[in-house]
Every structure is written in C-alpha cells, then in structure tokens.
N, C-alpha and C positions, 0 to 999 in steps of 0.2 A: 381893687376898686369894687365897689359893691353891684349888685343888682341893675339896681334901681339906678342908677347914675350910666350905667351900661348903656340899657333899655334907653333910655334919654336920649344919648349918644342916636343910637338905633333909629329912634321915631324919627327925628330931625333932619328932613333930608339934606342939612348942609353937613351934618358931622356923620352921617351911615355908616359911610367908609372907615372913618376913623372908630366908630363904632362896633363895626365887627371886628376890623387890626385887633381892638381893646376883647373883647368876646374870645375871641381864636386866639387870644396870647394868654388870658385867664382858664379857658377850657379846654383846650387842647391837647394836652398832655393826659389831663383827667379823661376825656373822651377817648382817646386814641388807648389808653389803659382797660378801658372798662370793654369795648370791642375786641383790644388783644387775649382778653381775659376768655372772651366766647368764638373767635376765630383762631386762637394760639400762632399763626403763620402771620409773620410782619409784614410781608407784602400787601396783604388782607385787610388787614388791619388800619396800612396806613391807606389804602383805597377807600375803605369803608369811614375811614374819621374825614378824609374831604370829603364823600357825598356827603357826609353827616352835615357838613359844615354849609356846603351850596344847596343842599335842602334846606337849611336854616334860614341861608340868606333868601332865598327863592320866594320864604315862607311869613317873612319877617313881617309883613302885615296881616297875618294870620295868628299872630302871636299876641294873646288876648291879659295875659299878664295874671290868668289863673292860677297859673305854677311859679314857680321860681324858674329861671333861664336855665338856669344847670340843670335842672329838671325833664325841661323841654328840652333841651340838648340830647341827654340820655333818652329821654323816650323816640326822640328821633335817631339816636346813635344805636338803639335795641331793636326798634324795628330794622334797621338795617343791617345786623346783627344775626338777626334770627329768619329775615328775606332771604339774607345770603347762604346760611347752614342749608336752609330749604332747598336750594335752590344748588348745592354742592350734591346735598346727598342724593339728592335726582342722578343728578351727572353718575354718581358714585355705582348706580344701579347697574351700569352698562361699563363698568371698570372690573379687573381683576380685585382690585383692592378695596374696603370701605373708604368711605372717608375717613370715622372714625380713627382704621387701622392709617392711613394718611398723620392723621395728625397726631397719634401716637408716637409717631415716628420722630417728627417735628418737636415732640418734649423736649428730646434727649439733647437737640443740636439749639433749643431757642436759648436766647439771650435774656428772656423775662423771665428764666426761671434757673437758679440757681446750679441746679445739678444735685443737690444734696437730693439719696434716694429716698429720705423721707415726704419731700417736695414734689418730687417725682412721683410716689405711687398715689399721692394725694391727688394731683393733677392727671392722671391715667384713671380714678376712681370718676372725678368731673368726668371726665369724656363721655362714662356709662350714661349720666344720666339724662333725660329727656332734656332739650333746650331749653325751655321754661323751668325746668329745677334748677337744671345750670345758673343759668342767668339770676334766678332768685339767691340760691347759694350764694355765688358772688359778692352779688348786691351789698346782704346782708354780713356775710362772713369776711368780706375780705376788704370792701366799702365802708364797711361800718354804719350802713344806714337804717334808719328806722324801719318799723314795716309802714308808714304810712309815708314815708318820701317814694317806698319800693313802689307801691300801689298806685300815686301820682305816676310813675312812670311807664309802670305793663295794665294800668287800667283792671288791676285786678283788687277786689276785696280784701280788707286786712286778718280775715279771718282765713281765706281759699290763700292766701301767701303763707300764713302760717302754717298751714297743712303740708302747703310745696314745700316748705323748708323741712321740715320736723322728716317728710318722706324723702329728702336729698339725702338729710344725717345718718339717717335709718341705710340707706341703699351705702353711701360711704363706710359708717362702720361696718358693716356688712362684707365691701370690696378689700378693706381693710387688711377684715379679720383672716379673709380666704387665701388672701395672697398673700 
C-alpha cells in the first residue's frame, strides 16, 4: 500500500486504527532492522521499534507530510536509536565492561548476523565507529539509501554525510587491514 493512501487512513479519525495496523504491518520489520542494525541485542531492539512506533502514534498529528512516512518513521526510530546507545554507554562508565565490549559479545551468539567470520569482523569494525558514522554507514551501505533520503532523516547536510561516510570507509578498512 503506498504512502499516501496510508497517511489517509491515519488523518481519518474513523480509519486511525486501521491506519496504523496498515503503517506497523508495512514498516515494521524495516524499522525493527534498521535499530537492530545500531543496537545489535534483540531485546533492544524490539523495545526501541515499539517506542518507535507509540511515538509515531503519539505524534501522528504532528506529522506534516514533509517526508515520506518511512522517512519519518526512521528519523524517529534513530533518534531512538542513538537516545538509547547514549544512554547505555553512560550506564557502561560505572560497569567492568564497555558496552562496546557488551555488544561484541552479542555478535557471535545474534541471529541477524550470519556467523560467517567475514560478517563478523565487518560488524566488530561498525562497533568502533562514532554512532553517527555507524548509523550513516548503515543507512547508506546496507539500506541502500540515497544521501539525501539519509539527510531527511538525521537532519544532516548532503555534503557533512558524505564526509561521515567516506570517514566510516576509511576507519573500516583501516580495522580491516589490522585485524
């Protein structure tokens, strides 16, 4: 179902309901992918794809029809995304352990991720880098999205994304080459 036939649904307050059902049975998998992609721990993950989602609803008159819905989804599924890393590695300061080294951990046993050690060191190479790289990497490498879908969504310039990414590539072959 497209868009705009969604949104419909949504404004409508006899069809909302049936409107989001349609929303969270379109995006959901996609949102619930693009957060496991930045919190690796599926517990996490799937916490963070419901706020994502009761923030949306919460928001839904807020939702001015600038972006595309999936857009707006993502941008609300990244800020919460990147809330939550914040807010782990805090915790993590007063732990034996990084989080970081946490979620290192978490590679080897997830279910999102194959096991092949070429997958593996790729996805240990992600962990180094800043969450805004992370998250652009992603986007773009493994989303397949434009830079300017990327930029509707972290608000950032098509020219300052390009930079984050070209400096993600750069730090990956780098972790690569060393290990």
């Amino acid at each position: 179902m497209e868009d705009s036939q969604i949104i419909a649904k949504l404004q409508d307050p006899d069809t909302r309901h049936y409107g989001f059902n349609l929303m969270l049975n379109t995006y959901q998998q996609r949102v619930y992918w693009h957060i496991r992609k930045m919190v690796i721990i599926h517990e996490d993950a799937d916490d963070l794809t419901q706020n994502t989602f009761i923030k949306a609803w919460n928001s839904l008159d807020k939702f001015r029809g600038d972006s595309s819905l999936y857009t707006w989804l993502y941008r609300i599924a990244t800020n919460e995304s990147l809330n939550f890393l914040k807010k782990k590695k805090r915790w993590s300061v007063f732990s034996a352990n990084s989080y970081q080294e946490v979620l290192e951990g978490q590679l080897a046993t997830s279910d999102g991720i194959s096991g092949d050690a070429i997958e593996l060191k790729l996805q240990k190479a992600l962990l180094t880098l800043p969450d805004k790289q992370r998250l652009v990497f992603n986007l773009k490498y493994f989303d397949e999205m434009k830079f300017e879908e990327i930029a509707d969504i972290t608000n950032t310039s098509v020219g300052a994304l390009k930079a984050s990414y070209h400096h993600a590539v750069k730090k990956i072959e780098n972790y690569l080459r060393l290990d």
